[in-house]
C-alpha positions in Angstrom: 16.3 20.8 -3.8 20.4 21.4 -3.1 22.3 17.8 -3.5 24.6 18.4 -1.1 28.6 18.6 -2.6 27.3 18.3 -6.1 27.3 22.2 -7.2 31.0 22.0 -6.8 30.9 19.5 -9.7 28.5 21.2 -11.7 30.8 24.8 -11.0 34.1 23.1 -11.6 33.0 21.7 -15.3 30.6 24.4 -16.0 27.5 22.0 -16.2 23.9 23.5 -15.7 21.1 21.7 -14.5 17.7 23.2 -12.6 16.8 22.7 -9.1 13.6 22.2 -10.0 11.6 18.6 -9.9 10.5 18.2 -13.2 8.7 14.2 -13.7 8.8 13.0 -17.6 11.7 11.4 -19.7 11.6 13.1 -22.7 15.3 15.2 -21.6 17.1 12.5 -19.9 16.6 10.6 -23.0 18.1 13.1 -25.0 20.8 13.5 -22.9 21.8 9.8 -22.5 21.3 9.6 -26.2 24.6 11.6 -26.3 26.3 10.2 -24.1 26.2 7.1 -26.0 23.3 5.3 -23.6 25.3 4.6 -20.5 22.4 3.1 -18.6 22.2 -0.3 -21.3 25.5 -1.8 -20.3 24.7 -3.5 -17.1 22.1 -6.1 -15.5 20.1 -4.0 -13.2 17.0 -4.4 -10.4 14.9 -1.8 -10.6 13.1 -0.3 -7.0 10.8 1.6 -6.6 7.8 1.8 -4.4 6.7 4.5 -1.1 8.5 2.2 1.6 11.0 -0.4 2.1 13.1 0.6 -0.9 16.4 1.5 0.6 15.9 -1.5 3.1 15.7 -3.4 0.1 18.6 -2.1 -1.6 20.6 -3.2 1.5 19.5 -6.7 1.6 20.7 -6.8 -2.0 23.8 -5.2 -2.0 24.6 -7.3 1.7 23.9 -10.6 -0.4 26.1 -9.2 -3.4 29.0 -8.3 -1.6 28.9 -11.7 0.7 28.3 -13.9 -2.6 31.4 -12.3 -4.4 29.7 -9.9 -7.4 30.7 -7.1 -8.4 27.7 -4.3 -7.9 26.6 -1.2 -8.3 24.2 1.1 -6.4 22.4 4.2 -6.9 20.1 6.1 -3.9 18.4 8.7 -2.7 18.4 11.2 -0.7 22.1 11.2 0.9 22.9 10.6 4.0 26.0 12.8 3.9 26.7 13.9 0.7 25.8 13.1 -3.4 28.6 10.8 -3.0 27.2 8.5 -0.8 24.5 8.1 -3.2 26.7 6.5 -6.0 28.3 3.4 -4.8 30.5 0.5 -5.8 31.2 -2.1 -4.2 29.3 -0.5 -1.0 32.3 1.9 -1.1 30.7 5.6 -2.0 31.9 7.2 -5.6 35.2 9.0 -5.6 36.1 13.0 -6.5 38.1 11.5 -9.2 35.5 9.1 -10.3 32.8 12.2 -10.5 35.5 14.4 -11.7 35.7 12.1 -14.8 32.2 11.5 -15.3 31.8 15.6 -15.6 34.6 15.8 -17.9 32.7 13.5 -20.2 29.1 15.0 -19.3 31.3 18.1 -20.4 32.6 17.3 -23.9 29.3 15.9 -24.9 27.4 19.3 -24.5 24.3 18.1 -22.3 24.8 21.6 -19.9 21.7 23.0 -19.6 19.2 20.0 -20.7 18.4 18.6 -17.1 17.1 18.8 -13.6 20.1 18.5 -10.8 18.5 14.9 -10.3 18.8 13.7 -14.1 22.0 15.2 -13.9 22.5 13.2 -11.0 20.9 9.9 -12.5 22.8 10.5 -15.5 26.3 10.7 -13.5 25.4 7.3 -11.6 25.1 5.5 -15.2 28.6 7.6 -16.7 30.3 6.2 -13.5 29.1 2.5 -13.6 30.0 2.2 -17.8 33.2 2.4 -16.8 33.2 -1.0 -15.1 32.7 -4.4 -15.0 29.5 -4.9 -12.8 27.9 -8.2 -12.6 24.4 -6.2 -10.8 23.3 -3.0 -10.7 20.9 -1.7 -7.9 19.0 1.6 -8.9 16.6 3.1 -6.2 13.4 5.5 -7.8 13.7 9.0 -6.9 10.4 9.3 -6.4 7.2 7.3 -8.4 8.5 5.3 -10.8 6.8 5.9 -14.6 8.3 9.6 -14.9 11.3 9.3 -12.9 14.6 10.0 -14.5 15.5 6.0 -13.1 12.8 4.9 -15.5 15.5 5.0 -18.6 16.8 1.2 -18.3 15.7 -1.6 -19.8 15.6 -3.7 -16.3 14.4 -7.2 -16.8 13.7 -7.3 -12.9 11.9 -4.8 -11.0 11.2 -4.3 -6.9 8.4 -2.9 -5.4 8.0 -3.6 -2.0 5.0 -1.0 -0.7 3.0 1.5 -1.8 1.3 4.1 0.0 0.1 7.9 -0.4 3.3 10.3 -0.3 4.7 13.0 -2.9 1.2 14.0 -3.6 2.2 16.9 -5.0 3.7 15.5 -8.0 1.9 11.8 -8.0 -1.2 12.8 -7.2 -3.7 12.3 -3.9 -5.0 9.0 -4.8 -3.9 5.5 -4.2 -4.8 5.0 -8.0 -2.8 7.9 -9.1 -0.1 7.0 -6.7 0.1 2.9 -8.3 0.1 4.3 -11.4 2.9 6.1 -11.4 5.4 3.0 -9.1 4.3 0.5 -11.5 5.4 1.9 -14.3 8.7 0.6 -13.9 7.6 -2.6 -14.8 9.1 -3.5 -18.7 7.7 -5.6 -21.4 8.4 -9.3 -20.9 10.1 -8.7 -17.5 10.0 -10.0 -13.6 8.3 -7.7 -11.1 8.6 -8.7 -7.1 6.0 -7.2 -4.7 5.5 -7.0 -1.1 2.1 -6.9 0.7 0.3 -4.2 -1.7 -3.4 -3.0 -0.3 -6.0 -2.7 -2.8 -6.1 -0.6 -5.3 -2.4 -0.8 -5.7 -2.5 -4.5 -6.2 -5.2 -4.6 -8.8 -3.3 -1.7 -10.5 -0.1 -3.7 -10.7 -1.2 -6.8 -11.9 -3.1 -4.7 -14.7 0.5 -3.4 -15.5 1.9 -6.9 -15.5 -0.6 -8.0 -17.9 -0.3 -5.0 -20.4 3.4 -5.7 -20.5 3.3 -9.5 -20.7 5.1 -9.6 -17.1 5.8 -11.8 -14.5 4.5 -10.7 -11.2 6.1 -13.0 -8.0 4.0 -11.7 -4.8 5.3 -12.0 -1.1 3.5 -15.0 1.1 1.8 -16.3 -2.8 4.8 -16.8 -4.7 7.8 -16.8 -2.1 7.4 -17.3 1.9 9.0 -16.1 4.9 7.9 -18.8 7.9 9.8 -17.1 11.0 13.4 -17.5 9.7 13.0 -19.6 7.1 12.7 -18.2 3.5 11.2 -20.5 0.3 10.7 -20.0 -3.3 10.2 -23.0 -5.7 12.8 -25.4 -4.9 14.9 -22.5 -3.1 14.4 -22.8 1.1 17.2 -20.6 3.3 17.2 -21.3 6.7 18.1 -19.4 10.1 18.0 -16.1 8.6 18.3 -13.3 11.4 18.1 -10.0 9.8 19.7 -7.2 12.1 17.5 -4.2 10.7 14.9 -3.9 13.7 11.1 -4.0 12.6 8.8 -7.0 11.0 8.9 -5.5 7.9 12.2 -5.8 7.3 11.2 -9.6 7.0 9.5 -8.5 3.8 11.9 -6.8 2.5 15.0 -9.1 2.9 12.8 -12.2 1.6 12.0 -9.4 -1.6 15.7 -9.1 -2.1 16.6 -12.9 -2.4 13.8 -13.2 -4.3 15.1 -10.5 -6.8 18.6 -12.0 -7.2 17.6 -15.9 -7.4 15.4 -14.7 -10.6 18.2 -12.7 -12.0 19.7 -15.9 -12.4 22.5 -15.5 -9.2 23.1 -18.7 -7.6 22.7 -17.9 -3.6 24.2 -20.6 -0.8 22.0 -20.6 2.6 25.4 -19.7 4.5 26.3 -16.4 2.5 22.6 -15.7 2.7 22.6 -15.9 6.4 25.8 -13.8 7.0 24.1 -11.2 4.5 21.0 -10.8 5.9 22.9 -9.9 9.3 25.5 -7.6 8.1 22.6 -5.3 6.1 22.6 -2.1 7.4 21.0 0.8 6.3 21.5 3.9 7.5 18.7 6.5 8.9 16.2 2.9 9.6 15.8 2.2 13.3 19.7 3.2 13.3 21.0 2.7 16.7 23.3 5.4 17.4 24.1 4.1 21.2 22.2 3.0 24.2 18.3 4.2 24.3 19.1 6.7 21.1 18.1 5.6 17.6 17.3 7.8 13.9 14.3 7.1 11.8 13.6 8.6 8.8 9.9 8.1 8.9 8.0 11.0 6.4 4.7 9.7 5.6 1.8 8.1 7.0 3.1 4.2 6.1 6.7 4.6 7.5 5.4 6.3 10.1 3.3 3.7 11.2 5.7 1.2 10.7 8.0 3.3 12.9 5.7 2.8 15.6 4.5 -0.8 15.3 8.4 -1.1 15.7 8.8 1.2 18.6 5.5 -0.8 20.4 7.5 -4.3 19.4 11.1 -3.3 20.9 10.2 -0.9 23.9 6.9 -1.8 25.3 6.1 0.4 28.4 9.3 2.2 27.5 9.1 6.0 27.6 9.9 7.4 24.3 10.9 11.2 23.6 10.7 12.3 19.6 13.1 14.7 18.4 11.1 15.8 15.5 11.6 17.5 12.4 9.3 17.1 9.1 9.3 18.3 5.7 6.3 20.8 4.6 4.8 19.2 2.1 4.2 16.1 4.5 1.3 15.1 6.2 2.4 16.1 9.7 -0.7 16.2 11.2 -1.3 12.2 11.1 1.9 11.5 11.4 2.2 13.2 14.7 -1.3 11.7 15.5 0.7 8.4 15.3 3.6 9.3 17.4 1.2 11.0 20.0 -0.2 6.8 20.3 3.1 5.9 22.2 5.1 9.5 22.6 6.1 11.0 26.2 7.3 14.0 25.2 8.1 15.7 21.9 11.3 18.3 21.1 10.5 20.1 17.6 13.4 21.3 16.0 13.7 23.7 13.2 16.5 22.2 10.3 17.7 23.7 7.1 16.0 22.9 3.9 13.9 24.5 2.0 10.9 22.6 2.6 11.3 22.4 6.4 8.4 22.7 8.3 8.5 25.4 11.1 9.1 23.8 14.6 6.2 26.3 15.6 3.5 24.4 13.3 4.6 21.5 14.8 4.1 22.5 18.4 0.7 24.1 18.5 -0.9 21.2 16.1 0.6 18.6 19.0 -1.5 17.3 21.2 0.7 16.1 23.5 1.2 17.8 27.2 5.0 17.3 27.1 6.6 19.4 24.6 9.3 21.6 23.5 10.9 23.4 20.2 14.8 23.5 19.7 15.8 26.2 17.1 18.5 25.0 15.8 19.7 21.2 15.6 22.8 22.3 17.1 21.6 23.4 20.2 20.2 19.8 20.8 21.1 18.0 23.8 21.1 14.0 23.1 22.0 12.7 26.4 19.8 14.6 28.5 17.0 11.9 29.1 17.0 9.2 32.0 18.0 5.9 31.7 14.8 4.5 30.7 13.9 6.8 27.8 13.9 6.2 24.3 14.7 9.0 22.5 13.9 8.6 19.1 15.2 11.5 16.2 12.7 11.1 13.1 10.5 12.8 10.8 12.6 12.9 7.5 15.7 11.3 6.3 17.3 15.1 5.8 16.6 16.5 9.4 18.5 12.9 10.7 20.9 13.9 8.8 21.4 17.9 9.5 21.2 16.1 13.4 24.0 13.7 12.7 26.3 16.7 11.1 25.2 19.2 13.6 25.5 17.0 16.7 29.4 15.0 15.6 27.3 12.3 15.0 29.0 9.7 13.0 
């Protein structure tokens, strides 16, 4: 899977790394190893989970810029390019920051020893060593147990869902699945979870207990009552988030929750100016009037898409530009959108896992649809007044839209 801008990096200072996804710690280890163990200099929060992460991360890095720390954070996928996926500050990397991370990658002789994302997750901790970072935010690749993020020694930990996705690599189970997002969870450490269905929940706690950790579970241990948010003796009032969907209730109330146990003092004002300014792109993003991105790709976010959709637009029509990875269960997910859908437009988008518009269209069962070869040849405006038109189906066809389109 192509990271996009990062080969230059890898060309430039002669650094090999395989495309391929390769789970297990064993390399990254090694690799830190010489690099003198970047990834122990800072505090971090650890989150993983199948939704709600990168929601997550935004509550937290809102509420660390609007309280005045210095931060850190690292994502995935990117929304334009790797360098939007190592921030500081909420400002993305530089080619001079990167540039000396390489350089140092370079002289230490780890060419050859990793996967283009360990390389990646390696470069994140080279950059932040450099600074002085009161909170790092590091968002799972994908699982948790085996994923080159699991190389810290985070005494706080995030998982706000967990649902069946990456079943290629995770397995097909719900069992298999928990497994693998709570092993992020250290010894003697805090983990924060949303609503978890059973198994997942069982699983966790099971974790928790192995590792002597402390598990603090949304609507047990900390409340959201409309807009008011409690823990213990900690009650913030009038919070308003601007990220459309219930969910991202959840989430924001999982992010104060994470930062008030790593010991940050929070004050209800900053909170509430946080909360509002979180943004994160590709998540019920409103590009202008009637026309949003989603980057819905499995069964959970996909339904949470639509609970959404039925919440803000009822008795709205809604037209789906659609455009879904291969590997994806497409067929519920479009049974989903087909619940509230008026028309669909299938699009065919370059990666290598993209599914083929074609696929799309005869497994459809809706009456009113279309397939668009190319995302440039889209046409945005074209629907009345009253339609929603909604681009979705995973975060790297929003984004081949938004590049394809002059979408900003």
């Amino acid at each position: 899977m192509e990271i996009k801008n990062f080969n230059k990096y890898k060309i430039k200072w002669n650094l090999k790394s395989e495309t391929d996804i390769k789970p297990g710690l064993e390399n990254i280890q090694a690799a830190l190893e010489k690099l003198g163990n970047p990834q122990e200099k800072h505090k971090v929060i650890h989150v993983a989970g199948t939704n709600g992460k990168g929601s997550t991360i935004a509550f937290l890095t809102a509420l660390a810029k609007e309280h005045g720390l210095a931060y850190a954070s690292f994502t995935s996928p990117s929304i334009v390019d790797v360098h939007d996926q190592i921030q500081i500050n909420s400002i993305p990397v530089t080619e001079k920051q990167m540039d000396k991370a390489f350089s140092f990658m370079h002289q230490r002789g780890i060419s050859g020893m990793l996967t283009d994302f360990e390389l990646l997750t390696v470069t994140a901790f080279v950059v932040f060593e450099t600074m002085e970072l009161d909170i790092v935010f590091i968002e799972a690749g994908m699982g948790g147990r085996l994923d080159s993020t699991n190389v810290m020694k985070s005494s706080v930990a995030v998982i706000p869902s967990i649902s069946i996705d990456h079943t290629y690599f995770l397995g097909d189970t719900l069992e298999k699945i928990s497994w693998h997002k709570a092993g992020i969870l250290k010894h003697n450490s805090q983990l924060v979870i949303g609503f978890l269905v059973e198994p997942a929940k069982t699983i966790v706690y099971n974790e928790a207990k192995e590792k002597n950790a402390k598990v603090l579970e949304y609507n047990k241990d900390f409340q959201m009552d409309k807009d008011q948010y409690t823990y213990e003796e900690f009650t913030f009032s009038n919070l308003n988030p601007q990220m459309i969907g219930q969910h991202q209730q959840s989430n924001m109330a999982l992010a104060i929750t994470a930062l008030l146990i790593s010991g940050f003092v929070l004050e209800e004002s900053s909170v509430q100016i946080a909360v509002k300014d979180a943004r994160l792109p590709g998540r019920m993003e409103k590009i202008r009037e009637n026309l949003y991105m989603d980057g819905a790709h499995n069964q959970a976010s996909t339904d949470a898409l639509v609970e959404t959709l039925q919440e803000q637009f009822p008795n709205r029509p809604i037209h789906f530009v659609v455009g879904i990875l291969k590997d994806k269960d497409y067929v519920y997910m479009l049974r989903k959108l087909e619940e509230i859908a008026s028309s669909f437009e299938f699009v065919n988008f370059q990666h290598e896992r993209a599914l083929n518009a074609n696929i799309l269209y005869k497994h459809c069962l809706g009456s009113a649809k279309s397939i668009t070869l190319d995302a440039s040849q889209l046409d945005l405006e074209k629907k009345s007044e009253n339609t929603i038109t909604i681009v979705t189906g995973s975060f790297y066809f929003i984004t081949e839209v938004k590049e394809k389109t002059g979408i900003k």
